[in-house]
N, C-alpha and C positions, 0 to 999 in steps of 0.2 A: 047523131046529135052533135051540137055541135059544143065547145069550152064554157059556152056562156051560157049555155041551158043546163047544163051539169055544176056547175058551181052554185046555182041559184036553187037545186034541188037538196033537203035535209038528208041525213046521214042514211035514216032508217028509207028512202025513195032510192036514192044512190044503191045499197046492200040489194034491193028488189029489180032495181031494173041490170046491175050486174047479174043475177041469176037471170033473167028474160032477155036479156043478152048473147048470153052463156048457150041458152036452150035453141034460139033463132042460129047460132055459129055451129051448133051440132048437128041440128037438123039439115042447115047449108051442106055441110060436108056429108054428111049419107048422103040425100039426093045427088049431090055432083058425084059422088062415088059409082051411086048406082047409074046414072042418067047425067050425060053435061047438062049442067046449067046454060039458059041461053046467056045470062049477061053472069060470066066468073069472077066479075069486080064483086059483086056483092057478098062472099066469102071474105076479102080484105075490110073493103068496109065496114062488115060486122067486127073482122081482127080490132080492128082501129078503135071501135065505138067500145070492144069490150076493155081494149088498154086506157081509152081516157077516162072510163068511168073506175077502172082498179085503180088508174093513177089518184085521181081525186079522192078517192078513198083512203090510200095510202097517205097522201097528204094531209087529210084531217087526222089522222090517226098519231101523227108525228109531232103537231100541232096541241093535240089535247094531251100529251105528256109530257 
């Protein structure tokens, strides 16, 4: 996802798609564990996708206090 599709997403979408995040980066990693992955960018990408969406989180968090 990219900055500008997450910012435009409410707090309670944001908390949901960081756990659907979460779950898609764990499951990456078992698979590549047990079997390479053909394309191993898509473990970073998910890394990336899961820090912009804790960031934005963190962000509003700092904001409403």
């Amino acid at each position: 996802m990219k900055n500008t599709d997450i910012v435009a997403l409410s707090t309670a979408e944001l908390q949901g798609k960081l756990k659907e995040e979460k779950d898609v980066l764990n499951k990456l990693k078992l698979n590549h564990s047990i079997s390479p992955l053909e394309n191993p960018i898509k473990i970073r990408d998910s890394r990336k996708s899961v820090a912009r969406v804790s960031t934005e989180l963190t962000k509003r968090n700092k904001a409403s206090k």
